[in-house]
Structures are given as structure tokens and as C-alpha cells.
Residue, then its C-alpha position, 0 to 999 in steps of 0.5 A: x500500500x505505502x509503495x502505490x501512495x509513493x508511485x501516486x505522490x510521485x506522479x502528482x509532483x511530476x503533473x505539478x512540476x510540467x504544469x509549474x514550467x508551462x506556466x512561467x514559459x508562457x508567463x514570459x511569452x506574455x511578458x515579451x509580448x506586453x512589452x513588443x506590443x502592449x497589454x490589449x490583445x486585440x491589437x496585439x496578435x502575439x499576445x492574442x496567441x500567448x493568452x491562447x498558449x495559456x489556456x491551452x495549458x489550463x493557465x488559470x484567467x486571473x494568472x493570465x490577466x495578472x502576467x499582463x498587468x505585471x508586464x505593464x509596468x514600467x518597473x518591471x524588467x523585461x526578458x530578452x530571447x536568446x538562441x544558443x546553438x551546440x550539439x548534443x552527444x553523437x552529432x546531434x544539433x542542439x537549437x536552445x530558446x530562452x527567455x531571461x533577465x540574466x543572459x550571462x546565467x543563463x549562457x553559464x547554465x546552458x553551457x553547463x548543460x552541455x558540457x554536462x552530457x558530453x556536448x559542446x555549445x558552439x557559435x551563432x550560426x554553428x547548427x542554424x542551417x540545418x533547421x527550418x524556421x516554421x509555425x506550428x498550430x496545434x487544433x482540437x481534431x474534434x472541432x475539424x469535422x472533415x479533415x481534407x476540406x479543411x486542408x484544402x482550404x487552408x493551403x490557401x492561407x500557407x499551409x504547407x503540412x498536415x498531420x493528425x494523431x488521435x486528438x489533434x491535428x498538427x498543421x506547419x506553415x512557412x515562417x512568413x505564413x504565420x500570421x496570415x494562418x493565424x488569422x485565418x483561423x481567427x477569421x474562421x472561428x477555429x480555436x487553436x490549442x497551442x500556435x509558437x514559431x519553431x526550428x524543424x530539422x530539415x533532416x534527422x540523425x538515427x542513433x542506437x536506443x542507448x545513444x538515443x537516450x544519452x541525447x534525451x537525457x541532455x534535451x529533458x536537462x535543457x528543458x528543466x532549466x527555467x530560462x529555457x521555452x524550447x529545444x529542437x535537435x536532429x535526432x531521429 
């Protein structure tokens, strides 16, 4: 009986951690966003897709509302975005997105990271060319009652993939895309669960299962961190 408690406990402190790291991912997605382009989501469409994040995530409204207020004033500091670039074990390329206040903490705990696992965090430009900047929409496949209408229509709008699994349907568009597609969708009245920019690999490295586990171990480090919003690598 006290071994199932502590496999549930565990679990349950596991759920609260995710849900702790998705919510000061998108508190800072929120704050970028209040500063780049004020607090009023109607007229600021970055914002309009932060607070779509955090529902996404089940981010409560009055944290929601509370990030934007806090991102309004002018005592509160800012974050920057910083990219870092490096490979993982075994070749693999390693792209970091981070959001801080503190880019020298955050350089010296990336690089730590790295170097951690047998990896070397390289230059600007080191790895870049082998990812594509591309947007990524996430929908409720329930709400999408006839899948290849809906891509025929809006192939129109930028998008260049489709793919669906069992709840959702995963939709790609070119990075200059993004906006138009996130307006289409708006003008459609289909809600998105989750929409961010991300670096897809234009080709990925198969590695041994044991390799492969070497490498997830430093991407679950990265993400641990955070400063951290995403990692994107080539594995396989």
C-alpha cells in the first residue's frame, strides 16, 4: 500500500512540476509580448496567441490577466530571447530558446548543460542551417469535422503540412505564413490549442536506443532549466 501512495505522490509532483514550467514559459511569452506590443490583445496578435498558449495549458484567467498587468509596468524588467546553438552527444544539433533577465546565467547554465552530457555549445550560426524556421498550430481534431476540406482550404492561407494523431491535428506553415494562418483561423472561428514559431530539422540523425537516450537525457536537462521555452535537435 505505502509503495502505490509513493508511485501516486510521485506522479502528482511530476503533473505539478510540467504544469509549474508551462506556466512561467508562457508567463514570459506574455511578458515579451506586453512589452513588443502592449497589454490589449486585440491589437496585439502575439499576445492574442500567448493568452491562447495559456489556456491551452489550463493557465488559470486571473494568472493570465495578472502576467499582463505585471508586464505593464514600467518597473518591471523585461526578458530578452536568446538562441544558443551546440550539439548534443553523437552529432546531434542542439537549437536552445530562452527567455531571461540574466543572459550571462543563463549562457553559464546552458553551457553547463552541455558540457554536462558530453556536448559542446558552439557559435551563432554553428547548427542554424540545418533547421527550418516554421509555425506550428496545434487544433482540437474534434472541432475539424472533415479533415481534407479543411486542408484544402487552408493551403490557401500557407499551409504547407498536415498531420493528425488521435486528438489533434498538427498543421506547419512557412515562417512568413504565420500570421496570415493565424488569422485565418481567427477569421474562421477555429480555436487553436497551442500556435509558437519553431526550428524543424530539415533532416534527422538515427542513433542506437542507448545513444538515443544519452541525447534525451541532455534535451529533458535543457528543458528543466527555467530560462529555457524550447529545444529542437536532429535526432531521429
Amino acid at each position: 500500500m505505502g509503495r502505490i501512495f509513493e508511485k501516486r505522490k510521485h506522479k502528482m509532483f511530476a503533473r505539478y512540476d510540467r504544469m509549474a514550467k508551462a506556466f512561467t514559459k508562457i508567463g514570459r511569452e506574455i511578458s515579451i509580448a506586453v512589452k513588443e506590443g502592449g497589454p490589449d490583445p486585440k491589437y496585439n496578435a502575439r499576445l492574442r496567441i500567448a493568452i491562447q498558449n495559456a489556456k491551452g495549458v489550463n493557465m488559470p484567467k486571473d494568472r493570465i490577466e495578472a502576467a499582463i498587468k505585471r508586464a505593464s509596468s514600467k518597473d518591471e524588467k523585461g526578458f530578452a530571447q536568446v538562441l544558443y546553438e551546440g550539439y548534443a552527444p553523437h552529432g546531434i544539433a542542439v537549437m536552445v530558446e530562452c527567455a531571461t533577465d540574466n543572459p550571462t546565467r543563463t549562457v553559464a547554465n546552458v553551457r553547463h548543460i552541455f558540457s554536462k552530457h558530453n556536448g559542446s555549445l558552439g557559435a551563432n550560426g554553428s547548427v542554424a542551417f540545418m533547421f527550418e524556421r516554421k509555425g506550428v498550430f496545434k487544433i482540437d481534431a474534434s472541432k475539424i469535422p472533415n479533415i481534407d476540406e479543411f486542408e484544402l482550404e487552408f493551403i490557401d492561407h500557407g499551409l504547407e503540412e498536415l498531420e493528425r494523431d488521435e486528438n489533434h491535428i498538427v498543421i506547419a506553415t512557412s515562417f512568413n505564413d504565420f500570421g496570415r494562418m493565424q488569422k485565418a483561423l481567427e477569421d474562421k472561428g477555429i480555436e487553436v490549442t497551442n500556435s509558437e514559431l519553431h526550428y524543424l530539422p530539415t533532416s534527422r540523425k538515427e542513433l542506437t536506443e542507448e545513444q538515443a537516450k544519452e541525447v534525451l537525457e541532455m534535451v529533458e536537462d535543457l528543458e528543466s532549466d527555467d530560462d529555457v521555452q524550447a529545444v529542437h535537435h536532429t535526432l531521429a
